[in-house]
C-alpha positions in Angstrom: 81.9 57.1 92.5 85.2 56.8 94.5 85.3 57.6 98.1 86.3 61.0 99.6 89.4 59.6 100.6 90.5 58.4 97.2 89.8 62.1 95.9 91.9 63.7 99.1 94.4 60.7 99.8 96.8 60.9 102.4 100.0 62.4 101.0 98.7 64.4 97.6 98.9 68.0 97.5 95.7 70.5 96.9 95.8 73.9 94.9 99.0 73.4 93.0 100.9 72.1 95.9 100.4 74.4 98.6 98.6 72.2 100.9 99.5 68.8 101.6 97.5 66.2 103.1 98.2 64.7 106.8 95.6 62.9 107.8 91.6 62.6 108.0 90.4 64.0 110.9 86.4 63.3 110.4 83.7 64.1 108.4 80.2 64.5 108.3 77.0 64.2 105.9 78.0 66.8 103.2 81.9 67.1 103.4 85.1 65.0 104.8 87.8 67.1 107.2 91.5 66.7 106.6 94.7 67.7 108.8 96.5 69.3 106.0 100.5 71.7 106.2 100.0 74.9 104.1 103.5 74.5 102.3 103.5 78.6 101.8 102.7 79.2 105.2 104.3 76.5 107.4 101.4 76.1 109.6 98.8 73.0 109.6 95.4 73.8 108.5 91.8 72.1 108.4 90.9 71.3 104.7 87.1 70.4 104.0 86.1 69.2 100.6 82.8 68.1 99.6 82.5 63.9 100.1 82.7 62.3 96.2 79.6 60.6 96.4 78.3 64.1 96.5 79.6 65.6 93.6 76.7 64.6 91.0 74.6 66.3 93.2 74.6 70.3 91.8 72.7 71.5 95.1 75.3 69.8 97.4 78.2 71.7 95.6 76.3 75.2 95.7 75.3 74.8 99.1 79.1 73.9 100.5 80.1 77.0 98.1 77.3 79.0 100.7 79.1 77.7 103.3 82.9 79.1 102.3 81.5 82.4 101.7 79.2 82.6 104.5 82.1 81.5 106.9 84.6 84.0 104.9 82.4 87.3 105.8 82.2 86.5 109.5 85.4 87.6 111.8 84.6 86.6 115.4 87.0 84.7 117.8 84.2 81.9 118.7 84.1 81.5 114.9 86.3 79.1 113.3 88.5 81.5 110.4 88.0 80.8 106.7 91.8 80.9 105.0 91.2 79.6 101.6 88.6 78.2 99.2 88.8 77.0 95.8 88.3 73.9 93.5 90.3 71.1 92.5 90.2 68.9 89.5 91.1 65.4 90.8 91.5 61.9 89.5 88.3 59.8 89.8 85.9 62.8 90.3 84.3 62.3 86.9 85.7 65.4 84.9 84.2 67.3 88.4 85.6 70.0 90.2 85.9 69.0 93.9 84.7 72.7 96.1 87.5 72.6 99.3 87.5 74.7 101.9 90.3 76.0 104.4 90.0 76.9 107.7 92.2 77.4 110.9 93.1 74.0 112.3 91.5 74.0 116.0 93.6 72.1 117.9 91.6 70.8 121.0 88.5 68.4 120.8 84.6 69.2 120.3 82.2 69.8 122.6 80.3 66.5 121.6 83.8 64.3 122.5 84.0 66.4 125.4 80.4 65.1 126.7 81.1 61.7 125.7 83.9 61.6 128.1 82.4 63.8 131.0 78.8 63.1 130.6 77.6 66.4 132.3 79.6 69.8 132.9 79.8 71.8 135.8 77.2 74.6 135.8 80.4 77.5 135.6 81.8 75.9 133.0 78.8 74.9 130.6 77.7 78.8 131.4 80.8 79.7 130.0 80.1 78.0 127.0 77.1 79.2 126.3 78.0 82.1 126.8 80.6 82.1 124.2 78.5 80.6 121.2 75.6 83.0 121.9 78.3 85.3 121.5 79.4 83.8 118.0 76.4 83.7 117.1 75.2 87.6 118.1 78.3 88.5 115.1 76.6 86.0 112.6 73.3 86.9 113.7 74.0 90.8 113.0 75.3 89.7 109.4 71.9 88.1 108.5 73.6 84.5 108.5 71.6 82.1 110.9 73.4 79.0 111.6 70.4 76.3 112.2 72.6 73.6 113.2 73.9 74.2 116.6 75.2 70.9 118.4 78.1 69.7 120.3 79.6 68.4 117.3 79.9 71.8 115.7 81.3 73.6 118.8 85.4 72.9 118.8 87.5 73.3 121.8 90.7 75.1 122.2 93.9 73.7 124.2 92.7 76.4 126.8 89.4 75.5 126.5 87.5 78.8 124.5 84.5 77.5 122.1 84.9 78.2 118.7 81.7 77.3 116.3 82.2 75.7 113.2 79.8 73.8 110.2 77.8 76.7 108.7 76.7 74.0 106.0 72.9 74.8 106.4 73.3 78.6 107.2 70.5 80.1 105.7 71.9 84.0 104.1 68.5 86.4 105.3 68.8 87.7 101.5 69.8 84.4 100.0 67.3 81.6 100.6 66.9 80.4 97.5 68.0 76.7 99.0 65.7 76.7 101.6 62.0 76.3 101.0 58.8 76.0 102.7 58.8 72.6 104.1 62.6 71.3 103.7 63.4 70.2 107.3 67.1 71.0 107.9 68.7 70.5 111.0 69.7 67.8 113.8 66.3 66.3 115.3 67.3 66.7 119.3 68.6 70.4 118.2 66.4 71.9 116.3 63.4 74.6 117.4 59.9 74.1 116.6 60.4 76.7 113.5 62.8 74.6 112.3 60.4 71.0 112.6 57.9 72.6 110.6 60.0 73.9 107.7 59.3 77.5 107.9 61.2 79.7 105.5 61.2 82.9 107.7 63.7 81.0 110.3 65.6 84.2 112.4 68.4 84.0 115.2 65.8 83.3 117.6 65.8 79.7 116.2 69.5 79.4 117.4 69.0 80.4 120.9 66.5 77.5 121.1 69.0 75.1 120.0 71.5 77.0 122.9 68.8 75.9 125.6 68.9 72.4 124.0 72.7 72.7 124.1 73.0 74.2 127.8 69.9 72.0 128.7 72.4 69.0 127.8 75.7 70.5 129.0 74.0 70.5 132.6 72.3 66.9 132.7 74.1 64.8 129.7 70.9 64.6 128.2 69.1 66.0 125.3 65.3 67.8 126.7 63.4 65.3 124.1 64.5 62.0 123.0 62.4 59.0 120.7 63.1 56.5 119.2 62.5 58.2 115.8 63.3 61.9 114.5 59.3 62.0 113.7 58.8 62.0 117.3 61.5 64.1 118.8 60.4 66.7 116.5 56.4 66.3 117.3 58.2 66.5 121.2 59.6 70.4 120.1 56.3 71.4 118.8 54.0 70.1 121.7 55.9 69.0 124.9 56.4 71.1 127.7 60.3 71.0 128.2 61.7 69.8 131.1 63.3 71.1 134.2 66.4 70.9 135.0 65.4 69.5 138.1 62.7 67.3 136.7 65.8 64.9 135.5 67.5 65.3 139.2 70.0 68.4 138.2 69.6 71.0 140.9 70.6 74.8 139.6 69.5 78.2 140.9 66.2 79.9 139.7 67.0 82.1 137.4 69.3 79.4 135.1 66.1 77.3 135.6 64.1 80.6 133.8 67.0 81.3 131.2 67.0 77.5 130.0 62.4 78.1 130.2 62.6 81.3 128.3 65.0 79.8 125.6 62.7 76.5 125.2 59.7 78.3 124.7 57.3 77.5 121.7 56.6 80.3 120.6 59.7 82.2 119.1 58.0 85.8 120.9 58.7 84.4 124.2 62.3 83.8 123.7 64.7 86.3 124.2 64.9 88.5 121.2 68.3 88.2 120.2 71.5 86.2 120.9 73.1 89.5 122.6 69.9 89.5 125.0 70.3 85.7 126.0 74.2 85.9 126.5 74.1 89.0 128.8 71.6 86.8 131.2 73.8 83.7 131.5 76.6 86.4 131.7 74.8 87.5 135.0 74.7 84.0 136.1 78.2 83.5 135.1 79.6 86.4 137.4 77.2 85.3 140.1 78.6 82.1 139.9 82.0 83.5 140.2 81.3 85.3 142.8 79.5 82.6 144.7 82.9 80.8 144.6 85.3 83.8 145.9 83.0 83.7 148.6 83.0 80.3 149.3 86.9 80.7 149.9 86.2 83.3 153.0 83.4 84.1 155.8 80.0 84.9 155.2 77.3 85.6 157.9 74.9 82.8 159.4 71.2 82.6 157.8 68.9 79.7 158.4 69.8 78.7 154.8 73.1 77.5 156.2 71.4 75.1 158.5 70.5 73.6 155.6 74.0 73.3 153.3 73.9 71.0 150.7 77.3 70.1 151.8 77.6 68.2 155.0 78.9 69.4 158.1 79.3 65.9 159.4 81.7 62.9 158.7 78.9 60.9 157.4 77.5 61.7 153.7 74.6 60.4 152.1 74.2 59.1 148.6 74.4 61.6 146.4 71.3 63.1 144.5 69.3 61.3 146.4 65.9 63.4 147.6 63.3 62.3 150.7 60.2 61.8 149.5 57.2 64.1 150.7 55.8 61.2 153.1 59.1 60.2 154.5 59.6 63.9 155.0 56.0 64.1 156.8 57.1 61.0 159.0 60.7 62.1 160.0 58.6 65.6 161.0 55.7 64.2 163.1 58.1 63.6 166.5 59.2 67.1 165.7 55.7 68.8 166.1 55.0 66.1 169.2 58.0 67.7 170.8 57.4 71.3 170.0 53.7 70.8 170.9 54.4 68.9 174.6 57.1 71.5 175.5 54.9 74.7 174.7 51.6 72.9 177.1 54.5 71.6 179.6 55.8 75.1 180.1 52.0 76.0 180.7 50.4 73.7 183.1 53.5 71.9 184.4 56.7 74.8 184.2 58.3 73.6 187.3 59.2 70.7 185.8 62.1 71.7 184.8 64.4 68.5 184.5 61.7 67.1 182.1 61.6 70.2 179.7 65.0 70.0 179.5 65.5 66.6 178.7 62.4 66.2 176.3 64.2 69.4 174.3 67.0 68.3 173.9 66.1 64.9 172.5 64.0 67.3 170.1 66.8 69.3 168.9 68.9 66.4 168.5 66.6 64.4 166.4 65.6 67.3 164.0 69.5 67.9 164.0 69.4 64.5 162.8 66.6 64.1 160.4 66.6 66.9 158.9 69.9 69.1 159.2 72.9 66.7 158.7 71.9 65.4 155.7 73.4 67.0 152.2 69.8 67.1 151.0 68.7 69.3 147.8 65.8 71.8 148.8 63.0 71.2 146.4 63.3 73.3 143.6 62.2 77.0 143.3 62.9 77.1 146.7 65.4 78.0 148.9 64.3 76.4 152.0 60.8 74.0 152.1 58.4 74.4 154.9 59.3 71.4 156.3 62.6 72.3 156.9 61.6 75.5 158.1 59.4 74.5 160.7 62.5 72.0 161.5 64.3 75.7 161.4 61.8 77.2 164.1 62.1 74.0 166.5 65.8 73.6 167.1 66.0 77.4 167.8 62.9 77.1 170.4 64.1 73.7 171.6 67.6 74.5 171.6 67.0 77.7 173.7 64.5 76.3 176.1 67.2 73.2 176.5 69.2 76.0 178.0 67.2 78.1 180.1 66.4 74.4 181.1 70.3 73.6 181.9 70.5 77.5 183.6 68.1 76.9 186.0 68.9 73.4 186.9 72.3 74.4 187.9 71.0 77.8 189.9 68.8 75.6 191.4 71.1 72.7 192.4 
C-alpha cells in the first residue's frame, strides 16, 4: 500500500480542486496533517486524511468518520473548527475512498513543542492552560463526547498563545460506543486515568480531568507523574501508585494547586471533581490569586514574619537555586540559636548588670540566625508557610534583637 504522502502529494488538489496541497505538517497513528489553500475561500486550512496503510482496515475509516462528525457538532473557541469533510478517490488507494477532514489551520505550535523547548511552565501560565482545555472540554463534555486522549500533542497554540484542543480520534459518543468495548485499552500510557488502563466501557468526563492533572502535573515539573520503561508498567503505576507531589520532584506551589493536582489524580473517579466546569472554576481561583499575587508584588504590602523568610533574597549573595537544607543541617545551624536565647534569658536573671555582655552575646545571636537562616532564598517545607525551625529562628531575632537594644540604651545612659 502506497504511503500517505503518495495519496496527498505535495501540489494535487482535493474535492474537485478546491483545496490544494502545501505541505505536510505531521501526522500521527491513524491520520497524516497537511497545510493545504482552500481555492474557494483564499485562506490556508489543516487537511487530515486517513494514512494509506490504513485504508484496508474498515474500523480505522469508521472511526476517523466519528471523529469528523464528533468535531463538527462541537463549537467552542479552545476547540479546533471542523470546515469540511468528505472522501476522495485517489490513485494508488486500491479502488478506496480516502475519509479527509478539514479544519481551521492553527497557526502557532503545540503544547508538546512548547515543552520540548521550555521544559517546565510558569505556574500563571500552565494555570492558564488548564484552565482553557477544562474549559473545551466542559462544551464536549456537555455534548456526551469524551475525548480520552488529552496530551500536549493534542493541545495547539495560537500566535497569542490561547489553547485550542484538537485529535478527537478516540472520542468515545455517550450514545455511540459501539467501537469501544470492554477491555480495548485506548489512550496514551503517561495520560490516561486508571478507568481508562482497565478498559472500562462506562468511561465519563471524569476520565479527562485525570489526564488534566497529568497534563498540569507536567506543565509544572516537565515531567509526567508515572514513568517505566514499558506502557504495562505506567499503567499498573495509574492504578496502584500514590501520585506524587509537586514538591516531592523539587517544584514548590501553594496548597491548594498541590490539592487541585491530588483531587484530579485520585483513583477512584468519586473523588475527583465531578465535572470539567467544577475543576476549571478551582484553578480559575488559583489563577486570579495568582494575578493578584503579582499586582501586589508591584506595590507595598505590610510586614508579617513570613517576609522574614522571602524566597527571594534580600541580599547580594544568592544561593543555588532549588536547593533545600536538610532537617539535620537545619537542627545544627539552630543549636547556637537556642545556646544564645537560653544564656541571655539566665544572664538577665542571675547576672542582669552585666550589661555589656548581654549585649554583645545578642547581637552575635541575631546576626548568626540572620545569617543561617534568614538571608538565604530557601523554600519552606511544603504545606507550610513557615517551619518551626524558622519560627523559633522568628522568635530569637525579635527577643535578641530587642534586648541588643535595651542593651545599647542603657550602655550609653550609663556611659
Amino acid at each position: 500500500m502506497p504511503a500517505m504522502g503518495e495519496l496527498f502529494a505535495v501540489g494535487s488538489t482535493v474535492a474537485h480542486g478546491r483545496y490544494r496541497i502545501v505541505d505536510v505538517i505531521g501526522g500521527g497513528g491513524m491520520a497524516q496533517v497537511y497545510r493545504a489553500r482552500d481555492e474557494r475561500l483564499a485562506r490556508f486550512v489543516a487537511l487530515k486524511g486517513v494514512r494509506g496503510d490504513l485504508l484496508h482496515d474498515s474500523g480505522w475509516t469508521t472511526r476517523f468518520q466519528r471523529e469528523a462528525q464528533t468535531m463538527a457538532g462541537l463549537s467552542h473557541p479552545n476547540i479546533v473548527a471542523v470546515h469540511d469533510a468528505g472522501e476522495e478517490q485517489r490513485p494508488g488507494a486500491g479502488g478506496r475512498s480516502i475519509p479527509y477532514l478539514v479544519m481551521e489551520l492553527v497557526p502557532g505550535r503545540s503544547l508538546a513543542d512548547l515543552l520540548r523547548e521550555r521544559g517546565k511552565l510558569p505556574l500563571a501560565e500552565a494555570l492558564r492552560l488548564a484552565s482553557q482545555v477544562l474549559s473545551a472540554l466542559a462544551a464536549a463534555h456537555a455534548r456526551g463526547v469524551v475525548h480520552r486522549d488529552i496530551k500536549p500533542a493534542n493541545i495547539l497554540l495560537t500566535e497569542d498563545g490561547a489553547a485550542k484542543v484538537t485529535d478527537f480520534g478516540i472520542a468515545a459518543v455517550a450514545d455511540r460506543t459501539a467501537l469501544t468495548r470492554t477491555g480495548t485499552v485506548v489512550g496514551t500510557p503517561h495520560y490516561m486515568s486508571p478507568e481508562q488502563v482497565e478498559g472500562r466501557r462506562d468511561i465519563d468526563g471524569r476520565s479527562d480531568l485525570y489526564s488534566v492533572g497529568v497534563l498540569l502535573f507536567h506543565l509544572l515539573s516537565g515531567r509526567v507523574p508515572f514513568d517505566a520503561d514499558s506502557a504495562w508498567s505506567i499503567g499498573y503505576a495509574h492504578l496502584h501508585t500514590p501520585p506524587p507531589t509537586l514538591a516531592s520532584v523539587g517544584v514548590i506551589v501553594p496548597a491548594p494547586v498541590e490539592s487541585v493536582l491530588a483531587r484530579a489524580l485520585a483513583k477512584n473517579l468519586e473523588d475527583r471533581h465531578q465535572d470539567a466546569a467544577a475543576m476549571r472554576a478551582a484553578i480559575d481561583v488559583l489563577v486570579h490569586g495568582e494575578d493578584e499575587q503579582g499586582t501586589r508584588s508591584q506595590g507595598t504590602s505590610p510586614f508579617t514574619l513570613d517576609d522574614l523568610f522571602s524566597q527571594e533574597s534580600r541580599s547580594s549573595a544568592r544561593p543555588r537555586p532549588g536547593v533545600r537544607r536538610t532537617p539535620l543541617v537545619r537542627l545544627v545551624l539552630l543549636v547556637p540559636v537556642l545556646l544564645a536565647l537560653g544564656w541571655t534569658m539566665r544572664a538577665m536573671i542571675v547576672d542582669s548588670e552585666n550589661v555589656g555582655t548581654i549585649t554583645l552575646v545578642s547581637a552575635c545571636a541575631v546576626a548568626w540566625t540572620w545569617l543561617a537562616f534568614m538571608r538565604k532564598a530557601e523554600p519552606p517545607p511544603p504545606g507550610r508557610p513557615i517551619g518551626w525551625v524558622q519560627l523559633i529562628a522568628g522568635v530569637s531575632v525579635m527577643f535578641q534583637g530587642m534586648m541588643t537594644l535595651m542593651g545599647l540604651v542603657l550602655l550609653i545612659a550609663g556611659g
